[in-house]
BAPATI-921766 format. One record per residue (C-alpha): z, x, y; residue in three letters. Coordinates in steps of 0.02 Angstrom, whole numbers. Each point is the difference from the previous one (the first is absolute). Layout:
<recs>
c3 / c1 / c2 / r
Z / X / Y / ala $
...
</recs>
This chain:
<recs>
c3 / c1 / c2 / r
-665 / -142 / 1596 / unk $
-102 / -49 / -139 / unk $
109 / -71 / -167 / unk $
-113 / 95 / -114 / unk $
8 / 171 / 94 / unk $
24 / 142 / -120 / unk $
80 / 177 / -5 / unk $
-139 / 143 / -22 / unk $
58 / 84 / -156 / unk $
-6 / 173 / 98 / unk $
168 / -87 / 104 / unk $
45 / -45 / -169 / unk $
-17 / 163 / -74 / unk $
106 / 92 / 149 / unk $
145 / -125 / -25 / unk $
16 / 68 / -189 / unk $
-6 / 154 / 32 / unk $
112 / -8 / 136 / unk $
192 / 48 / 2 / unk $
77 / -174 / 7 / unk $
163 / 41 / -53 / unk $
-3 / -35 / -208 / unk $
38 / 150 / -127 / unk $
-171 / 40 / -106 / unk $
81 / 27 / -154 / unk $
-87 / -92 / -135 / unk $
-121 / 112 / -142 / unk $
-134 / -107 / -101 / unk $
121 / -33 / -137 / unk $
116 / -72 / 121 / unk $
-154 / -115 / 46 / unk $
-12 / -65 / -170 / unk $
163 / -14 / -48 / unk $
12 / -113 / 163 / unk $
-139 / -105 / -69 / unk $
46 / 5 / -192 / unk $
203 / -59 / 83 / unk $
-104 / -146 / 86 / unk $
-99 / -61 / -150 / unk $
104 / -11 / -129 / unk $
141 / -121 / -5 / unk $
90 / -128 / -112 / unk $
-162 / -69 / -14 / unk $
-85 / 119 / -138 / unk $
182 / -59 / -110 / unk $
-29 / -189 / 27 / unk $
-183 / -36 / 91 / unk $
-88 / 61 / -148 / unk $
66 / -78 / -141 / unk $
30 / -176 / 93 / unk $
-181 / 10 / 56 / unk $
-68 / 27 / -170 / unk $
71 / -149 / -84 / unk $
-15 / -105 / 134 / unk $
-206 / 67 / 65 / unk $
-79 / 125 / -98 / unk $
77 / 17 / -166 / unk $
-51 / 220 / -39 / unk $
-120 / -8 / 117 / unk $
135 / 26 / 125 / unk $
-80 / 154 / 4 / unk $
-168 / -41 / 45 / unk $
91 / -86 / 155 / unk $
92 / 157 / 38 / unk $
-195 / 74 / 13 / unk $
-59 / -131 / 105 / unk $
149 / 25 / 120 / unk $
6 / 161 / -3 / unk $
-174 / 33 / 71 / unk $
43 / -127 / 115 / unk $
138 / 97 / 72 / unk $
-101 / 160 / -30 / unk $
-171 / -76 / 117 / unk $
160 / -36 / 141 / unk $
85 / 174 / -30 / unk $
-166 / 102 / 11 / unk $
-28 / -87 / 157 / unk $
176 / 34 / 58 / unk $
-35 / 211 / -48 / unk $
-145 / 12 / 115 / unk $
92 / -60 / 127 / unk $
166 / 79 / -30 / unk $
-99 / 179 / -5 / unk $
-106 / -46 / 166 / unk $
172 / -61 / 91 / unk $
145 / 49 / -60 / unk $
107 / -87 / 88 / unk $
162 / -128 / -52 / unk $
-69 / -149 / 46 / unk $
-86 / -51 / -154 / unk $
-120 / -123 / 4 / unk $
52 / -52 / 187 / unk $
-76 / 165 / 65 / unk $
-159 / -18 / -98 / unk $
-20 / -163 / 79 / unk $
18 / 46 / 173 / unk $
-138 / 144 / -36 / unk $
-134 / -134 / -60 / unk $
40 / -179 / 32 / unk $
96 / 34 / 156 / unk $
156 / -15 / 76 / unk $
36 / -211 / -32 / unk $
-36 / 36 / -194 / unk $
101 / 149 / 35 / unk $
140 / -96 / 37 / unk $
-7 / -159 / -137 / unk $
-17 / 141 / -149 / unk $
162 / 80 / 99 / unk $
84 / -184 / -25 / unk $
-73 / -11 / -161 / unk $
81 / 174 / -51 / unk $
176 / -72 / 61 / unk $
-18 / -119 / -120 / unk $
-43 / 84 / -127 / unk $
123 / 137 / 11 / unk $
141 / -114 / 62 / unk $
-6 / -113 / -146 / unk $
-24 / 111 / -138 / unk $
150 / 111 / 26 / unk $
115 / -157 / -13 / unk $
-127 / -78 / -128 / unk $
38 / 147 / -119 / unk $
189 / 17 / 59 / unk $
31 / -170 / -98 / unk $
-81 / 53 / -149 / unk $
104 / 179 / 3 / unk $
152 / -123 / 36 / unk $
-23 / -97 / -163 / unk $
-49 / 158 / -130 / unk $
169 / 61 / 79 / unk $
94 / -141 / -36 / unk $
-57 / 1 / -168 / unk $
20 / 166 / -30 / unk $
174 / 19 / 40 / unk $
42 / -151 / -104 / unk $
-54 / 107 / -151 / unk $
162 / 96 / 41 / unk $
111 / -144 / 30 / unk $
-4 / -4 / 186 / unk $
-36 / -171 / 85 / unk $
-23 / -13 / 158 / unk $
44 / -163 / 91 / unk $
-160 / -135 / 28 / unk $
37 / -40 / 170 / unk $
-30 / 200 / 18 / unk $
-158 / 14 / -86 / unk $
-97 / -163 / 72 / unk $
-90 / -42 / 138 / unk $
68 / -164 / 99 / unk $
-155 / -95 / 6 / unk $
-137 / -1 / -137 / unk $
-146 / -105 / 29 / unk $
-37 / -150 / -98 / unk $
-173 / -135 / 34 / unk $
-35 / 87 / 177 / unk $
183 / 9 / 62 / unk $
132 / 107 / 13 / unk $
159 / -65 / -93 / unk $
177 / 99 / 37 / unk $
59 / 53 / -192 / unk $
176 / 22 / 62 / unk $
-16 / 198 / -20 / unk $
51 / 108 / 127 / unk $
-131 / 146 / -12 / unk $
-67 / 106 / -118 / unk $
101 / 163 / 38 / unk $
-104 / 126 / -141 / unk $
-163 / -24 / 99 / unk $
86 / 21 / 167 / unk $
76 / 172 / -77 / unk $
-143 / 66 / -52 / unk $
-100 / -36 / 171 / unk $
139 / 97 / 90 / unk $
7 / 123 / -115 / unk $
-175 / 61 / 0 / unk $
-11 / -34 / 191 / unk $
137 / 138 / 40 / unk $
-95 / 108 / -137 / unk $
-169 / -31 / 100 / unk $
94 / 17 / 197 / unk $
56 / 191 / -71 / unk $
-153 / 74 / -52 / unk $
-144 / -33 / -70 / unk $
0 / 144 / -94 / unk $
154 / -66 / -97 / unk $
-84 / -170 / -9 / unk $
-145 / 72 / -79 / unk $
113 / 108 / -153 / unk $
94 / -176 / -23 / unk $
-147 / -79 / -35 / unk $
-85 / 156 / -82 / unk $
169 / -22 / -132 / unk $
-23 / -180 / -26 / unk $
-182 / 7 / -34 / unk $
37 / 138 / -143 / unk $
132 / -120 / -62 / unk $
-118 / -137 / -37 / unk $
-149 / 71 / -54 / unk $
94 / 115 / -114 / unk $
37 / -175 / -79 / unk $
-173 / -77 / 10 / unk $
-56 / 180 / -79 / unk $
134 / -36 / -150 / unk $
-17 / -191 / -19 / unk $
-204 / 65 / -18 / unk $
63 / 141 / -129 / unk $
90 / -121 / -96 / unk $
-123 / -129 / 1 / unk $
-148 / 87 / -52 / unk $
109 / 93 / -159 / unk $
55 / -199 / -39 / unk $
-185 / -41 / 9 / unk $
-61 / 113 / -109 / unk $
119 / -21 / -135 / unk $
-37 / -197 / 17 / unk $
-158 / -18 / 9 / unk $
-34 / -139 / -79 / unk $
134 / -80 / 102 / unk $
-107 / 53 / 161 / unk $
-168 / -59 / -56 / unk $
86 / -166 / -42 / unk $
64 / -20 / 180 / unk $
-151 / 73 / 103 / unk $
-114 / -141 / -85 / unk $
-74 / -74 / 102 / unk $
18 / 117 / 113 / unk $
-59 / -149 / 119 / unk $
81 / -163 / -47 / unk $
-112 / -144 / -11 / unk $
25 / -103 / 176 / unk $
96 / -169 / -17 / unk $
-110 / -99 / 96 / unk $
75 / 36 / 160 / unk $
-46 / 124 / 127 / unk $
129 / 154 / 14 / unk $
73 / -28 / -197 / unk $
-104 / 150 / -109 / unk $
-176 / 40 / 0 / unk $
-66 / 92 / 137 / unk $
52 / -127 / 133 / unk $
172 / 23 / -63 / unk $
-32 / 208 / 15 / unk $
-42 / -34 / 185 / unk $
155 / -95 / 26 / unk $
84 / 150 / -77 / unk $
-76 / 104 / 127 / unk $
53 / -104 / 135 / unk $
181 / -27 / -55 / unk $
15 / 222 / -56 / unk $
-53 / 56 / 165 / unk $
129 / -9 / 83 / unk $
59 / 118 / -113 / unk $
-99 / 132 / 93 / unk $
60 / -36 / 173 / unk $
77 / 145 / 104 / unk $
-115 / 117 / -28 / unk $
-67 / -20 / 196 / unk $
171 / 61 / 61 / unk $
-70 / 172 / -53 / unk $
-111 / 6 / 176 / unk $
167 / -39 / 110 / unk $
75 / 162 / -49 / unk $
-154 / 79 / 51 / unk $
81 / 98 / 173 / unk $
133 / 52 / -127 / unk $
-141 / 94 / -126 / unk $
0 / 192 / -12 / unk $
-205 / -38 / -6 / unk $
-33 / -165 / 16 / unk $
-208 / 39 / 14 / unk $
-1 / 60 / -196 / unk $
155 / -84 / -57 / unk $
-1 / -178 / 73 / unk $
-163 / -55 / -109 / unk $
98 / 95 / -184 / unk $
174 / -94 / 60 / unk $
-93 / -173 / -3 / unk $
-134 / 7 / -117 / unk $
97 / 121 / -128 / unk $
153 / -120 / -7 / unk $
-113 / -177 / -25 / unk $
-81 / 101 / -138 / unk $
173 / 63 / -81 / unk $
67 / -164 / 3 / unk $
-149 / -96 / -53 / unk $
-11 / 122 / -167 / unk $
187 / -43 / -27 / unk $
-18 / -168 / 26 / unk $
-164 / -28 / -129 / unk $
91 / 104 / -141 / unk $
161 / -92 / 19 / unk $
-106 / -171 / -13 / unk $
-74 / 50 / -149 / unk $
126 / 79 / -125 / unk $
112 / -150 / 79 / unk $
-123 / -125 / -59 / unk $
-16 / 101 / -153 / unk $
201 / 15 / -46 / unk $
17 / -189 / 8 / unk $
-102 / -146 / 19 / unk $
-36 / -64 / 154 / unk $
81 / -186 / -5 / unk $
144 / 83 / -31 / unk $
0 / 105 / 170 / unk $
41 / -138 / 109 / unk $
168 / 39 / 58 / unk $
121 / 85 / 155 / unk $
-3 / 170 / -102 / unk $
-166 / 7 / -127 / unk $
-8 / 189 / -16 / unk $
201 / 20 / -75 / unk $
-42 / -154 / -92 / unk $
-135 / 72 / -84 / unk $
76 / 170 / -18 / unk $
132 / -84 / -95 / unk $
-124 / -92 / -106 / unk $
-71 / 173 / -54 / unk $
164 / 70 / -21 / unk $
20 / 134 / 121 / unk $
185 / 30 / 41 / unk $
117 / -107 / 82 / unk $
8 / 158 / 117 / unk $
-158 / -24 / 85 / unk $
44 / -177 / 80 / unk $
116 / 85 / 116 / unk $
-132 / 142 / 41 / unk $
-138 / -151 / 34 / unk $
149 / -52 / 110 / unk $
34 / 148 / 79 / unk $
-205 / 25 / 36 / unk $
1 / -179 / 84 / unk $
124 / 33 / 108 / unk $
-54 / 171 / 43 / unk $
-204 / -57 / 23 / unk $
90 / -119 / 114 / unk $
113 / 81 / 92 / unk $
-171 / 112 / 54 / unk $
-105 / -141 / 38 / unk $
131 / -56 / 113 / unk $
0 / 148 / 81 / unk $
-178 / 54 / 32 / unk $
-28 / -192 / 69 / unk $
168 / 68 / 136 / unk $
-122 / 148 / 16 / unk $
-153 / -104 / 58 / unk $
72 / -135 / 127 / unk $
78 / 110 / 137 / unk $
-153 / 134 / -4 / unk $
-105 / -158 / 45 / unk $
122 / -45 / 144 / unk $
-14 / 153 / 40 / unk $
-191 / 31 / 37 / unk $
5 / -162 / 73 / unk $
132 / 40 / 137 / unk $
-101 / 152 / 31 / unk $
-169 / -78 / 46 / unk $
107 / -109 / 113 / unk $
17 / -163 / -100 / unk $
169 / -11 / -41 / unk $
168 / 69 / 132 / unk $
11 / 208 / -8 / unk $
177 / -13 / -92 / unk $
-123 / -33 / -156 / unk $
-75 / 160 / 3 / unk $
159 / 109 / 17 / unk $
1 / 141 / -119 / unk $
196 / 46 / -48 / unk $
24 / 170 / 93 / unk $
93 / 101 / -142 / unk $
-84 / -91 / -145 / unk $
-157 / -28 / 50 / unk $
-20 / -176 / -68 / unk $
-59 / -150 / 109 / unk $
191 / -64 / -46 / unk $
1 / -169 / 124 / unk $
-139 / -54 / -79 / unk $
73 / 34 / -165 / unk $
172 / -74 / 36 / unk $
-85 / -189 / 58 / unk $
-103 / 17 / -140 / unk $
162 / 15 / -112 / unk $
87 / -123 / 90 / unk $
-127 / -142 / 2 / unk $
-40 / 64 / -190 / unk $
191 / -13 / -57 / unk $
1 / -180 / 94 / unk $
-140 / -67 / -86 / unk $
48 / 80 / -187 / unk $
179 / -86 / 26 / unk $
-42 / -167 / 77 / unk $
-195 / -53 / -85 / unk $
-70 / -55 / -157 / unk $
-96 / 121 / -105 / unk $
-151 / -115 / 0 / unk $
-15 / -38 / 181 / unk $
9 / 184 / 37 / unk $
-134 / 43 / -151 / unk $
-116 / -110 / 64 / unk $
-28 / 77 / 167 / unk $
-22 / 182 / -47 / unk $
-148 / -47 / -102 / unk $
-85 / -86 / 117 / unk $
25 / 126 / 147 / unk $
-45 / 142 / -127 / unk $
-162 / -60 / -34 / unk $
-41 / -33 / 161 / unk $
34 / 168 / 31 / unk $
-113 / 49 / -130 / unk $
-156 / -116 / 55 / unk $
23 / 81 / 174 / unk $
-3 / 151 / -44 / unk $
-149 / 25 / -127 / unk $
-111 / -116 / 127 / unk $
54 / 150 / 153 / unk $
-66 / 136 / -111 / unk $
-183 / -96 / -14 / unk $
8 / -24 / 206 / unk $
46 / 193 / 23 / unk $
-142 / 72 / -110 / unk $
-125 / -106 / 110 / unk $
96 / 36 / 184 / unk $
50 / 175 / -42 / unk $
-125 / 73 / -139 / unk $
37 / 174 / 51 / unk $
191 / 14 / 24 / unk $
83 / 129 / -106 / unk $
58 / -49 / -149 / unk $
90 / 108 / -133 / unk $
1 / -125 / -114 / unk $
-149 / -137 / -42 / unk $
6 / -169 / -70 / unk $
-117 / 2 / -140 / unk $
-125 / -141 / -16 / unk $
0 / -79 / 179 / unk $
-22 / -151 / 38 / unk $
18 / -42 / -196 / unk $
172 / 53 / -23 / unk $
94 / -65 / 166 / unk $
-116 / -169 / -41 / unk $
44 / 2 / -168 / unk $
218 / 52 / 70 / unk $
4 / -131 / 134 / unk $
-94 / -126 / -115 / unk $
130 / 10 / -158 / unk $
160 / 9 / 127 / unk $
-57 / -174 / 86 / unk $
-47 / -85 / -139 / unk $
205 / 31 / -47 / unk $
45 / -57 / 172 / unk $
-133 / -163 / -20 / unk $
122 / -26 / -195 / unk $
170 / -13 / 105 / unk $
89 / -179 / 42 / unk $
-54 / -71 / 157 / unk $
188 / 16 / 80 / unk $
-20 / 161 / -7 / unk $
-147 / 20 / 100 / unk $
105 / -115 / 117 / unk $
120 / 135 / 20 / unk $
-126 / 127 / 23 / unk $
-55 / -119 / 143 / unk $
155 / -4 / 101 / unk $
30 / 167 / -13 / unk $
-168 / 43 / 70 / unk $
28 / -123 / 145 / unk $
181 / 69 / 39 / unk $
-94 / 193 / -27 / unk $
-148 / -73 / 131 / unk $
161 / -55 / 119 / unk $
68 / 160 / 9 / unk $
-166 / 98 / 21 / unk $
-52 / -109 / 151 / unk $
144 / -24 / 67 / unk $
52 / 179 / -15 / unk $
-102 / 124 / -93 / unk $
-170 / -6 / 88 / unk $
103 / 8 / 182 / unk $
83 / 173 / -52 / unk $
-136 / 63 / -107 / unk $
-69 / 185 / 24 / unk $
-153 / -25 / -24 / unk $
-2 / -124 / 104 / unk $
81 / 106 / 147 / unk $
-113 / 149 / -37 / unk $
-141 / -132 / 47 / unk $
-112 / 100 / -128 / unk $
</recs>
């Protein structure tokens, strides 16, 4: 069998719309509320203000635009093919429709990663706004219990004489029961936490702008110049340092590509799909300007570089002492959702993959009274919980934005290759602009990838080789397609 045989998108089509066992019971809202959980993190409460005084001074928010369209070239491209195959394998089953079943497989490895590592990656963040959070109310919890053992210091991983960071493992298992008993419920959990913290974004805005105008002078003062002067090196202010902005914010906008797994789970994934992806990147990205600017404007930007910039500045303006523990309380809850759409993604990918034959059968079993793919949900919990107790926050960081991007790249360039293989396949929803937009998508995402350390790209290279292992050692052997001999 050829490496770069493909599945016809008419096979492709029948497998969505067959019965394979999951519960259709997501609306459009639930769609965006899925991507709006995935986007917005911790980061918006920290990213922002540290990049500012650090990259762009206020014209953080010019990076948030440049960004932003990035992720909105990739997430158009992601739509169309959402609509045309709606199907939970993300980006791994619009591979194996265009570049064939061998790219098929490495953006399936590549998913792993990126789902695998993010989870834990944002378990260790939730882990330390919890700790700090109950501390407020006198409650300590004890180091040993809250700390990874190893950290990782020039290349190498030390032991810090921890014994594992507990929170992060509690909140892995936590949302993995919630996402092994329904989706349904899954979905309201994260529907809940998603009002919770952009009913604070909305007020922090509220605030800001009724601070703003009764200071304006005081705004003026700290918008000017709205793009610092550079300091003779590239990355510190002037439009090199917005760029670096841009590169360093957007990974605020990851997650939004776990939309397509849940596709098999949409009430009408055709119509919906496209509004859950692009609808959320555009929610968020609105969110995300605003908050740059009346953040910029409530405090000067050399003054934003610290762990918690937005109560810092709040504080500077005077809003009550009140709010800190609501920023709190958003932080937590935006990351208590991001944790659990990224649960969402990983076994839905295990999951298509075990069905075209590439991974054992027990991947693809669907729980018979809750209709989730739970074995696939409980390894991904366990590895998850494993790697949020045991690993350094940066190690883990470091590979979900590599394998994201990737992602990305791989994605935008299958959309150009379908349009000229498949012109006249169906498709209820269009990318606008083609080739320009996926060009312009797949062109921003690697120039990020080309901007991270080289040891990462290391790591992205044994993983690939242990991923091209597995696949012909025993992927292509039990593949499908392969038996079919079509």
């Amino acid at each position: 069998m050829s490496l770069f045989q493909t599945k016809s998108i008419e096979s492709l089509q029948k497998e969505a719309a067959a019965d394979v066992g999951l519960r259709r019971s997501l609306s459009r809202m639930n769609l965006v509320s899925l991507g709006i959980g995935a986007i917005i993190g911790a980061g918006i409460f920290v990213l922002t203000g540290q990049a500012a005084a650090q990259y762009a001074g206020p014209a953080i928010a010019i990076s948030f635009v440049i960004s932003g369209l990035g992720c909105l070239f990739a997430g158009l491209c992601y739509a169309e093919f959402a609509a045309m195959i709606p199907i939970s394998g993300s980006a791994y089953t619009y591979s194996y429709a265009t570049l064939g079943e061998f790219f098929a497989w490495i953006i399936g490895w590549d998913l792993i990663l990126e789902y695998l590592f993010v989870a834990p990656t944002v378990a260790v963040g939730w882990s330390g706004h919890f700790v700090a959070f109950l501390k407020e109310f006198n409650i300590v919890l004890p180091v040993h219990l809250t700390q990874a053992p190893f950290d990782y210091v020039n290349g190498h991983l030390v032991s810090t004489g921890h014994l594992m960071n507990l929170p992060a493992v509690g909140i892995i298992a936590m949302l993995t029961w919630l996402l092994v008993i329904g989706i349904k419920e899954s979905a309201t959990f994260n529907n809940y936490m998603v009002v919770t913290k952009v009913s604070v974004l909305l007020a922090i805005i509220g605030f800001g702008i009724w601070y703003l105008l009764g200071h304006h002078d005081l705004a003026v003062k700290n918008w000017t110049p709205f793009i610092p002067a550079n300091t003779g090196t590239y990355g510190q202010f002037g439009w090199s340092g917005i760029f670096k902005g841009a590169a360093v914010i957007f990974f605020a906008y990851i997650g939004f590509d776990a939309v397509s797994t849940a596709a098999q789970e949409a009430k009408n994934p055709q119509k919906d799909m496209p509004m859950g992806i692009v609808g959320s990147l555009l929610i968020c990205t609105v969110l995300f300007i605003t908050i740059s600017v009346i953040l910029t404007g409530m405090s000067k930007y050399t003054e934003l570089n610290n762990a918690a910039p937005v109560v810092n500045a709040l504080q500077a303006a005077g809003a009550p002492l009140a709010l800190r523990f609501v920023v709190e309380i958003a932080a937590i809850a935006g990351l208590s959702s991001v944790i659990l759409v990224m649960l969402l993604g990983q076994p839905r990918i295990f999951f298509s993959m075990a069905n075209d034959g590439l991974l054992p059968a027990v991947f693809a079993k669907v729980h018979p009274r809750f209709k989730t793919p739970y074995v696939t949900t409980i390894i991904t919990g366990v590895l998850s919980a494993i790697l949020g107790g045991l690993m350094p926050l940066s190690i883990l960081g470091e590979m979900v934005s590599i394998g994201t991007l990737f992602a990305f790249v791989i994605v935008c360039i299958s959309i150009v290759v379908l349009r000229k293989t498949r012109p006249d396949a169906p498709r209820p929803f269009r990318t606008p602009l083609v080739p320009l937009v996926p060009i312009l998508g797949a062109g921003i995402c690697f120039l990020q990838m080309y901007a991270l350390p080289a040891d990462t790209w290391w790591r992205l290279v044994i993983w690939m080789a242990v991923g091209i292992a597995i696949y012909f050692g025993y992927s292509r052997h039990h593949s499908k397609l392969n038996k079919s001999g079509r």
